[in-house]
Backbone as a printed PyTorch tensor [residue, N CA C, xyz], in Angstrom:
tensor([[[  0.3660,  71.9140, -73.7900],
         [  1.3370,  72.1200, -74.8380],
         [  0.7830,  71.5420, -76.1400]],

        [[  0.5920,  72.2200, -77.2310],
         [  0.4080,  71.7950, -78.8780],
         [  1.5240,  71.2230, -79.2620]],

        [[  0.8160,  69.6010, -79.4980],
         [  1.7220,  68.5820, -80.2860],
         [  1.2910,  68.3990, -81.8340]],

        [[  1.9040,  68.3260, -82.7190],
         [  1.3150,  68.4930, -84.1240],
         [  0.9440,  66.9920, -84.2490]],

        [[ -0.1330,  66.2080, -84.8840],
         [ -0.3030,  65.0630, -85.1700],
         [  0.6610,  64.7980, -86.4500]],

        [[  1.0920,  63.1190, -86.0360],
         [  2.2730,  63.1110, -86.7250],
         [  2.3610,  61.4710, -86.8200]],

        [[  2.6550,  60.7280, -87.9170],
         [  2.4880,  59.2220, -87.9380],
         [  3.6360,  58.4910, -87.0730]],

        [[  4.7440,  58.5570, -86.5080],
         [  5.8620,  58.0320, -86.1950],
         [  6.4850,  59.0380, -84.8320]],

        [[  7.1170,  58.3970, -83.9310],
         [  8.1080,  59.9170, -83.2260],
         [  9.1310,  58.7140, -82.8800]],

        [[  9.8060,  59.4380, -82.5510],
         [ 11.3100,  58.8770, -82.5550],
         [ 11.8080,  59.9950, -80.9880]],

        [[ 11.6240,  58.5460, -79.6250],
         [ 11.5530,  59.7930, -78.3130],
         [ 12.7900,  58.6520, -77.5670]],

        [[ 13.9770,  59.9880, -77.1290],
         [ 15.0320,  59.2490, -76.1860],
         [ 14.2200,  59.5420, -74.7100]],

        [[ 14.8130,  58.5340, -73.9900],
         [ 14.3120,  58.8940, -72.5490],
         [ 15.5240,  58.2400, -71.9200]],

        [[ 15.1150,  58.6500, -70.3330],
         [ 16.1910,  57.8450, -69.5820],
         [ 16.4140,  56.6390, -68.9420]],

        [[ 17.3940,  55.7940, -69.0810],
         [ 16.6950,  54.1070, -68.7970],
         [ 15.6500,  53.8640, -68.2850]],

        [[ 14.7700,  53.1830, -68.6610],
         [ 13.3400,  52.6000, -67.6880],
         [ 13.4430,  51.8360, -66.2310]],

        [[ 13.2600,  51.9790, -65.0810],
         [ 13.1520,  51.2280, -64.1290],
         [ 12.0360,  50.1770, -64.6550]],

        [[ 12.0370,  49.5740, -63.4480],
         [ 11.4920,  48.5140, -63.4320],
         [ 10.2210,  47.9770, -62.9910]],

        [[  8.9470,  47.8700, -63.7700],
         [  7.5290,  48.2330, -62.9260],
         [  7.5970,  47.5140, -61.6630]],

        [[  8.4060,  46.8320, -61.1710],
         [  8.5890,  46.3220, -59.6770],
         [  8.7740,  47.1160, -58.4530]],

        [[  9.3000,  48.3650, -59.4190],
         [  9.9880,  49.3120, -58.6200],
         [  9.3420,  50.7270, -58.6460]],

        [[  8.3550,  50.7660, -59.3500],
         [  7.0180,  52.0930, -60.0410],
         [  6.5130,  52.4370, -58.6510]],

        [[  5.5900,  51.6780, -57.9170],
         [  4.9060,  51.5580, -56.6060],
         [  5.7810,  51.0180, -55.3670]],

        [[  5.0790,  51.9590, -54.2740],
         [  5.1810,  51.3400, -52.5880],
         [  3.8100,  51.7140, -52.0920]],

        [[  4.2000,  50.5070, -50.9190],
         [  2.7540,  50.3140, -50.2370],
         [  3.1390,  51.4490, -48.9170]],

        [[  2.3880,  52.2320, -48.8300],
         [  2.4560,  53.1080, -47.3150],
         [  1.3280,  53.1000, -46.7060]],

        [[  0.9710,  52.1780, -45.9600],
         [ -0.2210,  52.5980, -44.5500],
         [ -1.4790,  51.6420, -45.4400]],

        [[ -1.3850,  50.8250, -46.2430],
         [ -2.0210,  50.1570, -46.7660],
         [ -2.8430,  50.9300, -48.3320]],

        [[ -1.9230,  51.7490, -48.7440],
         [ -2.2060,  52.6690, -49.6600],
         [ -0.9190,  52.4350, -51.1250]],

        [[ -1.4810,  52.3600, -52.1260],
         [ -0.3680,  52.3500, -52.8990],
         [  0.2670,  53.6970, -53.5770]],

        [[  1.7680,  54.1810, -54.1010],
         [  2.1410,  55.8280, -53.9660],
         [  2.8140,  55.2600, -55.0730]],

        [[  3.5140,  56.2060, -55.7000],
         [  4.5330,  55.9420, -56.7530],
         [  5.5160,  56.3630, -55.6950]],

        [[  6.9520,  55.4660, -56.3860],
         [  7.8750,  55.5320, -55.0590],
         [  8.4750,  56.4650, -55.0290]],

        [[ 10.0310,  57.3820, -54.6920],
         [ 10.6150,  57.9260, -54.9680],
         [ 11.5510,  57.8440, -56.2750]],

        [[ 11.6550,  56.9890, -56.3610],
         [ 12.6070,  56.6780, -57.4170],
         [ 11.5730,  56.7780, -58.6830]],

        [[ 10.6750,  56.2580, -58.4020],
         [ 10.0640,  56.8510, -59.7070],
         [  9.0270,  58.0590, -60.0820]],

        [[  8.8870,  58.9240, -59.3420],
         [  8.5260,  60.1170, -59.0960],
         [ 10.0530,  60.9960, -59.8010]],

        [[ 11.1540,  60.4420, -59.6480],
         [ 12.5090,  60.9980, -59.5670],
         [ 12.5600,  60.7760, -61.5290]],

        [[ 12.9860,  59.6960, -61.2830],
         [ 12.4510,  58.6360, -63.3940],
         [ 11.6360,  59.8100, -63.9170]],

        [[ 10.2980,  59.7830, -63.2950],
         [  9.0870,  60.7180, -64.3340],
         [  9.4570,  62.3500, -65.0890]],

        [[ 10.3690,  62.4630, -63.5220],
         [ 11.0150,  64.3700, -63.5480],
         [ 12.0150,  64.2530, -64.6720]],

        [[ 12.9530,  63.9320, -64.7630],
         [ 13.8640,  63.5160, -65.6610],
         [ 13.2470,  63.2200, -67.5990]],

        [[ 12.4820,  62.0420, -67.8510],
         [ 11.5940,  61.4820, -68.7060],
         [ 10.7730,  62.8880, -68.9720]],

        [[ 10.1090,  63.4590, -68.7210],
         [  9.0150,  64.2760, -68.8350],
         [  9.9700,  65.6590, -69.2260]],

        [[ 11.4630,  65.9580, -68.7580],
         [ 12.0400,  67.4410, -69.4930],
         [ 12.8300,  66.9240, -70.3350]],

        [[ 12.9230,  65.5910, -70.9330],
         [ 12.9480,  64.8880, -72.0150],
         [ 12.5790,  65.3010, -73.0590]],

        [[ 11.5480,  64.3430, -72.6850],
         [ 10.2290,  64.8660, -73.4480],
         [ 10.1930,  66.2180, -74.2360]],

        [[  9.7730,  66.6650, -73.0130],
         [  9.7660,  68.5320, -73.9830],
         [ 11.0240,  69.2130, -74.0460]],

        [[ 12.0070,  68.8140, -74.1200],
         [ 13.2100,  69.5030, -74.9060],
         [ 13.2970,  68.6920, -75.9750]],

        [[ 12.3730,  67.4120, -76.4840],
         [ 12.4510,  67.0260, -77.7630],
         [ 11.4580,  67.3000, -78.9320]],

        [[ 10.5070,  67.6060, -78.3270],
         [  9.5670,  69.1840, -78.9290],
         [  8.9550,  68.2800, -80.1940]],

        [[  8.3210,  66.9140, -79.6330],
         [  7.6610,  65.6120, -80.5380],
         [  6.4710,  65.9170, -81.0830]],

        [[  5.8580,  65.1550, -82.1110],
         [  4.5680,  65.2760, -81.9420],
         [  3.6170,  64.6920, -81.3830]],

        [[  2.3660,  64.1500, -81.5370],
         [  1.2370,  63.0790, -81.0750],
         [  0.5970,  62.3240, -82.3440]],

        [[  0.4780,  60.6510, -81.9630],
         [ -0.0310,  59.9530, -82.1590],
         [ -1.5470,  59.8320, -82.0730]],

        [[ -2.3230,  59.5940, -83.0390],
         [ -4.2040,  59.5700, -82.6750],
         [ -4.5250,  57.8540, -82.8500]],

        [[ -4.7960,  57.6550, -82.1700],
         [ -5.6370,  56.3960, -81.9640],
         [ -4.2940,  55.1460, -82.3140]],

        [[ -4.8980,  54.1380, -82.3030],
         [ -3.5240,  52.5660, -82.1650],
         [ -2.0910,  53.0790, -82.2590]],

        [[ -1.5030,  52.4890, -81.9320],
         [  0.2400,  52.7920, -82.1230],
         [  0.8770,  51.5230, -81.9860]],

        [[  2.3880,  51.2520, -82.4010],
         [  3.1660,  50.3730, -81.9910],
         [  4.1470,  50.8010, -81.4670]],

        [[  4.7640,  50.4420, -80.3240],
         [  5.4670,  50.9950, -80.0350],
         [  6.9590,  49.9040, -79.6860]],

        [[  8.5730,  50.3350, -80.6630],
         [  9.4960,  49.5660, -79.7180],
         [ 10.3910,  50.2150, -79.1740]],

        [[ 10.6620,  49.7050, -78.2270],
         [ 11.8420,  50.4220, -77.0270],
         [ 12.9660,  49.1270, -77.7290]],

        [[ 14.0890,  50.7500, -77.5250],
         [ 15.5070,  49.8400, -77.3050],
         [ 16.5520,  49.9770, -76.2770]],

        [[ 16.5830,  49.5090, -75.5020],
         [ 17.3270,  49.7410, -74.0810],
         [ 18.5240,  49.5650, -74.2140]],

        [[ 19.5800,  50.4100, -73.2630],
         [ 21.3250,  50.4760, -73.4880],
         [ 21.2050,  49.2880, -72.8000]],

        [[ 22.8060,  48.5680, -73.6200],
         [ 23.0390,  47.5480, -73.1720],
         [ 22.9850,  46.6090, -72.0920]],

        [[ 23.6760,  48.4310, -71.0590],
         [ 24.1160,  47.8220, -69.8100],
         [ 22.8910,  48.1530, -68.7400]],

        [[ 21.4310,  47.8110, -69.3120],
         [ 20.9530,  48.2170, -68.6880],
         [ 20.6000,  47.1180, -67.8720]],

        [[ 20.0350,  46.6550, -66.6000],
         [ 19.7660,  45.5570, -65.9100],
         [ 18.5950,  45.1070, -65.5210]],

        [[ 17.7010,  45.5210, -66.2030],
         [ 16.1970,  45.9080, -65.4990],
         [ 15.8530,  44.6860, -66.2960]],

        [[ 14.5720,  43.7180, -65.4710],
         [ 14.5000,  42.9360, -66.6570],
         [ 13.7500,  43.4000, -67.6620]],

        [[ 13.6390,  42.8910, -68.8700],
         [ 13.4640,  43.5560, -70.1230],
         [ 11.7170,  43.6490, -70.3090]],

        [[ 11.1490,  42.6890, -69.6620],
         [  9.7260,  42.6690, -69.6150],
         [  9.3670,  43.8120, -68.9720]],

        [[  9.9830,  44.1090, -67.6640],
         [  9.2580,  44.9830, -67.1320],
         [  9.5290,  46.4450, -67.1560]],

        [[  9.7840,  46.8580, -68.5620],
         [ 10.4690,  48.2630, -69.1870],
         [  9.1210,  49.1310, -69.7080]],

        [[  8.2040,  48.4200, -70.0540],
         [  6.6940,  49.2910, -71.1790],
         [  6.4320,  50.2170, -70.1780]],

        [[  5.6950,  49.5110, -68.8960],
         [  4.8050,  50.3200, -68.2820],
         [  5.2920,  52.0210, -67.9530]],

        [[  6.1070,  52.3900, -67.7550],
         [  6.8520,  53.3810, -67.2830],
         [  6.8910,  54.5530, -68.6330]],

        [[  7.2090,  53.5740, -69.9730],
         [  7.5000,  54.3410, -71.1200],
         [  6.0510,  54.7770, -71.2760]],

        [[  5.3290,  53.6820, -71.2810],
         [  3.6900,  54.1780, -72.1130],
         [  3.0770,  54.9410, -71.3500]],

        [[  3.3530,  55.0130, -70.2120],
         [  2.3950,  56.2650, -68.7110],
         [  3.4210,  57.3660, -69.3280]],

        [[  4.5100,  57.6890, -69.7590],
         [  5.1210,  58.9110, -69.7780],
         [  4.4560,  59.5700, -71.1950]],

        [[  4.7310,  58.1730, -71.9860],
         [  3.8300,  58.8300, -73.4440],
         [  2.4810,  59.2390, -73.3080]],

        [[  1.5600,  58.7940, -72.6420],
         [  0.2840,  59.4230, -72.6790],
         [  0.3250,  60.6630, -71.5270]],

        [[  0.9690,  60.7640, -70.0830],
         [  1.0900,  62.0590, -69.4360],
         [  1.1730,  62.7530, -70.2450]],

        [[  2.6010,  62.9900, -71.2610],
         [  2.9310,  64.1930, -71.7750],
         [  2.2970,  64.6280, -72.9920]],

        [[  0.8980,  63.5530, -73.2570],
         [  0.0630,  64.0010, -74.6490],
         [  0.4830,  63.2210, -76.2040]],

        [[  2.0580,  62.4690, -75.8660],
         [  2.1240,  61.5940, -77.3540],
         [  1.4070,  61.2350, -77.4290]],

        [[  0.6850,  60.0130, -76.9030],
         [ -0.8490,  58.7930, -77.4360],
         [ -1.7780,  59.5310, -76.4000]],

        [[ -2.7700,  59.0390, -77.2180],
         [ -4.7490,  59.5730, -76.2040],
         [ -4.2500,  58.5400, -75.0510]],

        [[ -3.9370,  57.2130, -75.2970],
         [ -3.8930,  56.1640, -74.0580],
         [ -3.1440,  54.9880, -74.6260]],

        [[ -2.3170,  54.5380, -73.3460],
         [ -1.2950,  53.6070, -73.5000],
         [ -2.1290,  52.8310, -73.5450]],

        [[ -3.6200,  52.1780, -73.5210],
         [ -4.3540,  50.7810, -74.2330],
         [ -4.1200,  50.5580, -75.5250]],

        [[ -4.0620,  52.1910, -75.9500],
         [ -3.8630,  51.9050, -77.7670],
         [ -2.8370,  50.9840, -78.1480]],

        [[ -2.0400,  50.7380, -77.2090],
         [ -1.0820,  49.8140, -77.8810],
         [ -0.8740,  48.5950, -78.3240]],

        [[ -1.0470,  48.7510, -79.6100],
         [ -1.4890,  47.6230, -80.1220],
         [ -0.3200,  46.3680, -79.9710]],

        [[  1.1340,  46.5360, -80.4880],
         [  1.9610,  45.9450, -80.6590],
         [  3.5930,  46.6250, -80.0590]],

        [[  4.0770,  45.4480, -79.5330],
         [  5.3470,  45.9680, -78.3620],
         [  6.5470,  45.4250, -79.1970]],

        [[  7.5690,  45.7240, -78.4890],
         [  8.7760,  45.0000, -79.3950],
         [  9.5620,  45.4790, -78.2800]],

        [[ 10.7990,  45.0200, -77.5690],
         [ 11.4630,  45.5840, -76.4260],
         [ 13.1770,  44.8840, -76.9010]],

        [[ 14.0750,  45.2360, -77.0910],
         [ 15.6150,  44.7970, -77.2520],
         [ 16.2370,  45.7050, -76.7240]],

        [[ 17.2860,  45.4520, -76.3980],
         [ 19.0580,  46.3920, -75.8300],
         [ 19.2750,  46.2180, -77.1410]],

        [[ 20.3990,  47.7800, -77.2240],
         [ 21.7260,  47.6130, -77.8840],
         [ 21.7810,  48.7080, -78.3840]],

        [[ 21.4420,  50.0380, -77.8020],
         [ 21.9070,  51.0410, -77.5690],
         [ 23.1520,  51.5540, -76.3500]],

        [[ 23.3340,  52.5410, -76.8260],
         [ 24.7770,  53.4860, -75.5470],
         [ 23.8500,  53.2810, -74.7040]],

        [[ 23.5510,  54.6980, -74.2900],
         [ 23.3760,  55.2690, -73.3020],
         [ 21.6750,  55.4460, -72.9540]],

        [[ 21.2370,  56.0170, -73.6110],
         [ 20.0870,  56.3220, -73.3130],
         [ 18.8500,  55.1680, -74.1900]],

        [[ 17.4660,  55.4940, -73.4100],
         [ 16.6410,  54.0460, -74.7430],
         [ 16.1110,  55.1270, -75.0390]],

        [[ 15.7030,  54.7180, -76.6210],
         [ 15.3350,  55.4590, -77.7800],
         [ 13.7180,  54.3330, -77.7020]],

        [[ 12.7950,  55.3150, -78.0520],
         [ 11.6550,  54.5060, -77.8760],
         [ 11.2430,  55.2310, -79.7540]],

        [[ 10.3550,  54.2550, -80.0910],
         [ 10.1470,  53.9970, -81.7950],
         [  8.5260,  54.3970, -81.7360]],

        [[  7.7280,  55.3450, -81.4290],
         [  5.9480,  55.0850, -81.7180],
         [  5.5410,  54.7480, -83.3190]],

        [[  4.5520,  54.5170, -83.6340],
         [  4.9340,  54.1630, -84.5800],
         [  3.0960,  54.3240, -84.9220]],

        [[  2.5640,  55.1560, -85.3670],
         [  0.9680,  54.8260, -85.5770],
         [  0.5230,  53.6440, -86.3440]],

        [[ -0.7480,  52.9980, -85.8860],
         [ -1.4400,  52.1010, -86.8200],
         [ -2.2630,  51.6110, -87.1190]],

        [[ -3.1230,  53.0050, -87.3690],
         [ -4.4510,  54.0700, -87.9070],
         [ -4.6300,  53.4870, -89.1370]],

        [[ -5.2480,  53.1790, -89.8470],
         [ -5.7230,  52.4880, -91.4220],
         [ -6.1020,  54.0850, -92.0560]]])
């Protein structure tokens, strides 16, 4: 899919689980679990019904999570930044230079990219 390069995107997704909860161990093998195989499906027709652009090289990125969300708050990035680089926003979630994570949204978290390319 053609994303137009673009300095900023402004992407809702659906609450973040919890990277505690990303992986299971099966047979001495690690899988992404159901639940988050389930997260990605959801996040990803997100995504492209919000018809964003892409970020090139560093980014900042802040998430703002609904209130009532319970997950602890640290462990919210990993999930957002693997969805942003799957679906082509950033080349790679290393680029990230700088995080910022708060509640105090409704319903859904609104994630902020934010390029920071010289």
């Amino acid at each position: 899919m053609y994303r137009p390069l673009t300095q900023s995107i402004v992407l809702r997704l659906p609450p973040p689980i919890s990277t505690n909860a990303l992986w299971r161990s099966v047979r001495g093998r690690n899988i992404k679990s159901e639940r988050y195989r389930e997260w990605e499906v959801k996040a990803d027709i997100m995504v492209i019904e919000q018809k964003v652009g892409r970020i090139e090289g560093p980014y900042g990125l802040t998430i703002k999570l609904p209130r009532k969300c319970r997950v602890d708050i640290d462990n919210t990035a990993k999930c957002i930044n693997d969805t942003a680089q799957r679906n082509g926003l950033v080349e790679n979630d290393s680029k990230c230079m700088r995080l910022l994570i708060e509640r105090g949204v409704e319903d859904e978290t609104v994630c902020f990219f934010i390029s920071t390319k010289e």
